[in-house]
FIMARRO-542216 format. One record per residue (C-alpha): residue number from 1; residue in one letter; x, z, y. Coordinates in nm, 4 decimals, decimal comma, always signed. Layout:
<atoms>
{pos = NUM; code = A; xx = X; zz = Z; yy = Y}
...
</atoms>
This chain:
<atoms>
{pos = 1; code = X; xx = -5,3248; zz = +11,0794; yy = +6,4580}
{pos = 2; code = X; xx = -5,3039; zz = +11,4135; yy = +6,2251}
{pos = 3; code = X; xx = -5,6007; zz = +11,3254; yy = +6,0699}
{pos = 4; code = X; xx = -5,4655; zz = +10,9712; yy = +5,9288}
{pos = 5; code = X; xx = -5,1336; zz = +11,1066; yy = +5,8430}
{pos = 6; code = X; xx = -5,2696; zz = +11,3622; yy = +5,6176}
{pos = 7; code = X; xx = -5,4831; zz = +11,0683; yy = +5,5033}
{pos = 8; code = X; xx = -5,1954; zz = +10,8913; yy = +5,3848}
{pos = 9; code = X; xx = -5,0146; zz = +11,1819; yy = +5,2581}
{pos = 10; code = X; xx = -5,3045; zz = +11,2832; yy = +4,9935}
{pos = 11; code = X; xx = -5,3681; zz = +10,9000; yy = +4,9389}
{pos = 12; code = X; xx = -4,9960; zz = +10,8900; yy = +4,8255}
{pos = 13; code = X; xx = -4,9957; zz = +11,1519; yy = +4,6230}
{pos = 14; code = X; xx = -5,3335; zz = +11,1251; yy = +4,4466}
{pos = 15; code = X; xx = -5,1597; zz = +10,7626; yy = +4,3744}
{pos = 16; code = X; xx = -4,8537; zz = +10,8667; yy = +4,2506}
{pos = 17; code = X; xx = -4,9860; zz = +11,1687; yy = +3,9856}
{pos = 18; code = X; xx = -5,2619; zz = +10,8776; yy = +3,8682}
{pos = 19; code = X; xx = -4,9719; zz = +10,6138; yy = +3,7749}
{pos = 20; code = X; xx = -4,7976; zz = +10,8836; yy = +3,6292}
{pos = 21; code = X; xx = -5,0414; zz = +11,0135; yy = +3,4473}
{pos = 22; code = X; xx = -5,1534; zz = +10,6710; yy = +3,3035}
{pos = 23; code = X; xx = -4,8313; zz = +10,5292; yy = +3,2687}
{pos = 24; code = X; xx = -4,7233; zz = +10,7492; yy = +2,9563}
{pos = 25; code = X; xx = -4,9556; zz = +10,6572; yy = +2,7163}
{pos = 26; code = X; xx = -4,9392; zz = +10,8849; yy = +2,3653}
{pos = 27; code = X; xx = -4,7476; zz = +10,5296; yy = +2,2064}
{pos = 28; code = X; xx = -4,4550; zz = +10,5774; yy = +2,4272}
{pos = 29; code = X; xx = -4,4479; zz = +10,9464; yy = +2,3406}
{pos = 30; code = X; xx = -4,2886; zz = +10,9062; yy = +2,0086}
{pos = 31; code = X; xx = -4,3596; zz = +10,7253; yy = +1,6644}
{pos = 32; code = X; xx = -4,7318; zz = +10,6579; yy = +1,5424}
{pos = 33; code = X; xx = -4,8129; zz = +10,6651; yy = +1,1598}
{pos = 34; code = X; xx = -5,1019; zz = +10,5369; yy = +1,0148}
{pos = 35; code = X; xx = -5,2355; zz = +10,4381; yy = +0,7105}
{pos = 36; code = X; xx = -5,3403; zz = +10,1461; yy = +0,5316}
{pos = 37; code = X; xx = -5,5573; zz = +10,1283; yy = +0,2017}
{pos = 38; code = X; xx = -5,6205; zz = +9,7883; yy = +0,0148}
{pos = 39; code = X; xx = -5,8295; zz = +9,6777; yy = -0,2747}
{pos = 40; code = X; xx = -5,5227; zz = +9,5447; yy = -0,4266}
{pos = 41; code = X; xx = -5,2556; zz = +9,6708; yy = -0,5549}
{pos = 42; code = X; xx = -4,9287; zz = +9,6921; yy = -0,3927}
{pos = 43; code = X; xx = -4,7472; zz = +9,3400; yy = -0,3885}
{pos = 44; code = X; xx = -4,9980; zz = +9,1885; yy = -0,5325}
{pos = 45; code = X; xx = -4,9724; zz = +8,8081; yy = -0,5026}
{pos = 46; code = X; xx = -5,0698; zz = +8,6348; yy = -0,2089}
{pos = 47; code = X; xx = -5,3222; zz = +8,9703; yy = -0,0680}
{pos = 48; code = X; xx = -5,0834; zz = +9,2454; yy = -0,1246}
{pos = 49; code = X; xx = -4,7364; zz = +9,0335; yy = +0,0404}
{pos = 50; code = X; xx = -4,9664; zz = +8,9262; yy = +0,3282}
{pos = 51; code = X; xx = -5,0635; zz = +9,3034; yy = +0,3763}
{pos = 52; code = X; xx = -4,7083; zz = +9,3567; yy = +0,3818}
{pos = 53; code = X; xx = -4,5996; zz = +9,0726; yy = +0,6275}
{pos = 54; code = X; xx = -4,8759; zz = +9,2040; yy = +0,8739}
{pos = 55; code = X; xx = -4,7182; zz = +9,5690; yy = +0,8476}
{pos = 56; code = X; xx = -4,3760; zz = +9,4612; yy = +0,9268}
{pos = 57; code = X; xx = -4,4810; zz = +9,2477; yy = +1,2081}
{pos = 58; code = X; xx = -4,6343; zz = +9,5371; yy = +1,3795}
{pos = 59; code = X; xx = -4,3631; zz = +9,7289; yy = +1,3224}
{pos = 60; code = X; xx = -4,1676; zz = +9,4722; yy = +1,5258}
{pos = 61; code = X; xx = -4,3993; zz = +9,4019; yy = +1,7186}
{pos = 62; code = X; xx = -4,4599; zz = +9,7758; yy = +1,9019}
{pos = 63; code = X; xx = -4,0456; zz = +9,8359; yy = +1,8543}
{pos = 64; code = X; xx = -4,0817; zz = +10,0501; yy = +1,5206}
{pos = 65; code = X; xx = -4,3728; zz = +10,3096; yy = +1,6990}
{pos = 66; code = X; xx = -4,5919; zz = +10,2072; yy = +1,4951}
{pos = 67; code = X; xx = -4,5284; zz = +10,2823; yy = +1,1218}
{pos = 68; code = X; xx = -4,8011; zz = +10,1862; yy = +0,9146}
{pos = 69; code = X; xx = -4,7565; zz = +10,2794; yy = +0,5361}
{pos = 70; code = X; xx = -4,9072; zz = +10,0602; yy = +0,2762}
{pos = 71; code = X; xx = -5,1734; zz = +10,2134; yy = -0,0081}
{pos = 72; code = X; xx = -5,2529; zz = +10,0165; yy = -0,2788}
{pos = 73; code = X; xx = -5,5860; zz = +10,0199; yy = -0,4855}
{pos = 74; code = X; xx = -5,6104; zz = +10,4022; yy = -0,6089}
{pos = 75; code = X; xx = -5,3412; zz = +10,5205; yy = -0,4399}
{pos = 76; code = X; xx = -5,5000; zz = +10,6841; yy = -0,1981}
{pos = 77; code = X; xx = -5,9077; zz = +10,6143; yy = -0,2473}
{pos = 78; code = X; xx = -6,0214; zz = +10,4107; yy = -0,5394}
{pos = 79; code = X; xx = -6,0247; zz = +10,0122; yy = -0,4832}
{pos = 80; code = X; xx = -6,3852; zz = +9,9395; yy = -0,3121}
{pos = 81; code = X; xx = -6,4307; zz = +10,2855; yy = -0,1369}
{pos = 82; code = X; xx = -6,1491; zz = +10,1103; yy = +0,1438}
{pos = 83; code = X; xx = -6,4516; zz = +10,0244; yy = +0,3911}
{pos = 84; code = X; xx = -6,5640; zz = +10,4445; yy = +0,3904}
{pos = 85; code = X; xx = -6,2416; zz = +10,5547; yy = +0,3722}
{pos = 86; code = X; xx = -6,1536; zz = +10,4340; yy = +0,7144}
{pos = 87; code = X; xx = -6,5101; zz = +10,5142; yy = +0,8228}
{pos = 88; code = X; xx = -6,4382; zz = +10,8601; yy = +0,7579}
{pos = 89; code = X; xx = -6,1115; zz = +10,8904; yy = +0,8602}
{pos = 90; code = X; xx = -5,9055; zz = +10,9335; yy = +0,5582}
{pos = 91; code = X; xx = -5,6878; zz = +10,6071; yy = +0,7384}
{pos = 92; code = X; xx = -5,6283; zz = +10,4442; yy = +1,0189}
{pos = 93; code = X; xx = -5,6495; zz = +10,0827; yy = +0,8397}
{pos = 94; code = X; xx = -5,8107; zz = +9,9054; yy = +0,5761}
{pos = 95; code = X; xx = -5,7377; zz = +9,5575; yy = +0,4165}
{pos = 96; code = X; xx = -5,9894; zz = +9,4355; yy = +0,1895}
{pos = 97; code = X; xx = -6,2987; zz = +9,0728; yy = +0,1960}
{pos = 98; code = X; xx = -6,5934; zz = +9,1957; yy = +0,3687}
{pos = 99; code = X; xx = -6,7938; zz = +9,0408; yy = +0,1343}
{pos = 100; code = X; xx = -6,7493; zz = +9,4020; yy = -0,0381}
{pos = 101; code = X; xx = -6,9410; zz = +9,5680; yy = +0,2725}
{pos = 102; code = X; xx = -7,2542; zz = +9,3524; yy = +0,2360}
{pos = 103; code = X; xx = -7,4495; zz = +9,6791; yy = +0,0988}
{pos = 104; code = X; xx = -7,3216; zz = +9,8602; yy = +0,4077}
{pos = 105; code = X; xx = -7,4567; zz = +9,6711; yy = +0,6756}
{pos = 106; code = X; xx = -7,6578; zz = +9,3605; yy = +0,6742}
{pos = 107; code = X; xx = -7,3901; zz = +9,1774; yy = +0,9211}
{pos = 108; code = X; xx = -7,1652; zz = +9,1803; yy = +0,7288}
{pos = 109; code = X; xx = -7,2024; zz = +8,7964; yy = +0,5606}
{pos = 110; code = X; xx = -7,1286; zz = +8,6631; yy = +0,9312}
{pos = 111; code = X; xx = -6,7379; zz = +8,8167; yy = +0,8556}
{pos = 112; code = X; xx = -6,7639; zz = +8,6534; yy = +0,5004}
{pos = 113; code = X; xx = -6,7751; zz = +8,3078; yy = +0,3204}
{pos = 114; code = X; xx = -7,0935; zz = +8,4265; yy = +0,1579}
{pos = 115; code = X; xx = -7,3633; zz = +8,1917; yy = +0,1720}
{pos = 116; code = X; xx = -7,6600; zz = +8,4238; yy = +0,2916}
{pos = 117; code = X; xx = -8,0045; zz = +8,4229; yy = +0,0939}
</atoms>
């Protein structure tokens, strides 16, 4: 009977530190920024107000921990350098047509409207 209590006992435990461990992800540790760089310039019609309505809805949508600020074209990297930028780390997010990337990787025209030749 020792043996299955101390069964139990370490079972309980080795549950307990597991959900504990897993159940405070780095989110809920405090506020996440990122970065976002676009082809376009800030508030630019139609591409650059969408960028912005996607921003704030993840900022709703994860209760304001995740603050994404917005860089236009040359802000932050020049306007078709978005797709290495991210690549390498320089931000967390990039908003641009993959039809850009086509020299990149040849998959890309399946993400595209790009007729392939």
């Amino acid at each position: 009977m020792k043996r299955r209590s101390f069964i139990k006992k370490v079972t309980g435990a080795g549950i307990v530190l597991t959900t504990s461990t897993l159940s405070a992800p780095a989110i809920a540790k405090g506020k996440i920024k990122w970065k976002m760089v676009t082809c376009w310039p800030k508030n630019f019609p139609a591409l650059g107000t969408g960028v912005k309505r996607i921003v704030d809805a993840i900022y709703a949508m994860s209760d304001g921990r995740l603050d994404i600020k917005i860089y236009g074209a040359g802000e932050l990297v020049p306007a078709f350098e978005v797709f290495d930028a991210v690549r390498e780390g320089t931000a967390e997010m990039g908003h641009d047509a993959p039809y850009y990337w086509i020299a990149k990787h040849p998959a890309m025209p399946f993400f595209t409207t790009l007729p392939e030749d």
